[in-house]
N, C-alpha and C positions, 0 to 999 in steps of 0.2 A: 504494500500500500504506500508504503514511503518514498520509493523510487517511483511509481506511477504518480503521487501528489507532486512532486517535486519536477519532473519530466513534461508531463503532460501541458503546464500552462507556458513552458517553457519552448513547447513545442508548435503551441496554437499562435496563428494570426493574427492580429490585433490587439490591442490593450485591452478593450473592453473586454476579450476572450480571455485576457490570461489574468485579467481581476478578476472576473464571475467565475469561473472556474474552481478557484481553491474558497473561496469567498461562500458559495455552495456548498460543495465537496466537504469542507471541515467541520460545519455544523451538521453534516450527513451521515461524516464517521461516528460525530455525538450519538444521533438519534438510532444508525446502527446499532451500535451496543448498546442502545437504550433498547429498544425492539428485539434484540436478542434474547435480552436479559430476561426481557416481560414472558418470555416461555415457559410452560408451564414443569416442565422438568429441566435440572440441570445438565441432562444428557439432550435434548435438543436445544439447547438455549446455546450449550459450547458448538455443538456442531453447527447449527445456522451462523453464529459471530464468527467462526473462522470460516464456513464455504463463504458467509455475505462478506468480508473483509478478502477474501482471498478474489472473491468475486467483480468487487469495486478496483484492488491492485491491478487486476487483468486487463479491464478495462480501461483503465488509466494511461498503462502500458502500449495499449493497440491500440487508443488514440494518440499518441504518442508515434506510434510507427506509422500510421495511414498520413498523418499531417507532416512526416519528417518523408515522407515516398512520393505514394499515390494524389495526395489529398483526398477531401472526405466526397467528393463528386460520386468517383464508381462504386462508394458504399452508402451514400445517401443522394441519390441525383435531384430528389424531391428536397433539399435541404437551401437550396437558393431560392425556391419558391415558397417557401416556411418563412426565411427571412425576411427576402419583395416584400414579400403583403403584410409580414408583423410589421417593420418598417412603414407600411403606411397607413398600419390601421393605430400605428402609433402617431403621425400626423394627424391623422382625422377626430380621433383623441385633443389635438392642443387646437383642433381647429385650422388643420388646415389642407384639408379637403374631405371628401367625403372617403365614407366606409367600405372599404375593400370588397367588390364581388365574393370572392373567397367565402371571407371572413365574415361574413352574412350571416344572419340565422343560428343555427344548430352548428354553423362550419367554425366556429369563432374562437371554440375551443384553445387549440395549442398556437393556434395565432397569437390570442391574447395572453399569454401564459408567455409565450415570445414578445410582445410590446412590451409586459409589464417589466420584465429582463431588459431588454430595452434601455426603458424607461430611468431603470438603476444603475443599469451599468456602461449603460452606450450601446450602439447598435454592435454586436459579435455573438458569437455562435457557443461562449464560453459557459456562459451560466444555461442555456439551454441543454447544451449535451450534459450538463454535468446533473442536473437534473432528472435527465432521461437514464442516467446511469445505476444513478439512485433509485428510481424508480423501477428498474427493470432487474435491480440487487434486491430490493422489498419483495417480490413477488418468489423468493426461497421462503416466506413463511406460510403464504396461504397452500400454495403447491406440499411444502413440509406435510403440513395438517392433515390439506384434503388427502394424499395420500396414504396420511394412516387410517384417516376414517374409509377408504375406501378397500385397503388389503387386511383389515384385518390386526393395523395395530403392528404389523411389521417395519422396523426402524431401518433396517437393509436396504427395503425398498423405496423408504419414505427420503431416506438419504441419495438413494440413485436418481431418482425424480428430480430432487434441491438441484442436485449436479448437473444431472441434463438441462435443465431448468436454466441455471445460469450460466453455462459455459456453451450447451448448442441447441440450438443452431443461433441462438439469441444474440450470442457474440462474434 
């Protein structure tokens, strides 16, 4: 986790990316092992904080290499149109223009969630992926759960699930 926190904003575009990034990211590590912890046995509580931490390192990691090679286009090609339209539906917000087609209606979603990022940090792509990494680290406990509710209470499998879960194809 420490060389992915450390790597990673160092690695991304813009300033806005490389403040939102760790700026996210470190109150994420908090709330990680806060969320951990709230598990109802000590034996899933340790294994979710070390797959969810080992999980966020990874990532941190292989943003890290995509932004240091490729950039993030051939693995999010839909991520400059995420931007575009956050970007102007964060104008239309201070007034000045109207409300992105897009970002319309029900579509508004991670637009807005994008402006408000934005809004704090400048226009970059930092505080959104780091968000999305967290979020997509969180979903080792419901997957944890439902899998034992659904095998029967078995921790082997509830643990291969966590793993598949967070490292594929997700990553």
């Amino acid at each position: 986790v420490v060389a992915g926190f450390v790597l990673a904003p160092l690695s991304v575009a813009g300033t806005a990316s490389k403040i939102g990034l760790p700026v996210i990211i470190g109150p994420g590590l908090v709330a990680t092992m806060i969320l951990a912890r709230l598990q109802g046995s000590d034996e899933a509580g340790e294994f979710l904080l070390t797959a969810m931490l080992a999980s966020i390192g990874v990532r941190l990691i292989v943003l890290s290499l995509i932004h240091q090679s490729v950039g993030p286009i051939p693995f999010a090609p839909d991520a400059s149109v995420y931007e575009s339209v956050s970007a102007d539906l964060l104008r239309s917000w201070n007034g000045l223009g109207p409300i992105p087609e897009k970002a319309g209606g029900t579509q508004m979603g991670y637009y807005a969630v994008n402006a408000i990022f934005f809004a704090i940090f400048g226009q970059g792509a930092g505080a959104p992926v780091a968000l999305n990494i967290l979020l997509a680290t969180w979903t080792a406990i419901p997957v944890y759960h439902l899998t034992l509710a659904a095998v029967r209470r078995n921790h082997a499998v509830a643990r291969w699930a966590t793993v598949m879960t967070l490292f594929f194809p997700s990553l």
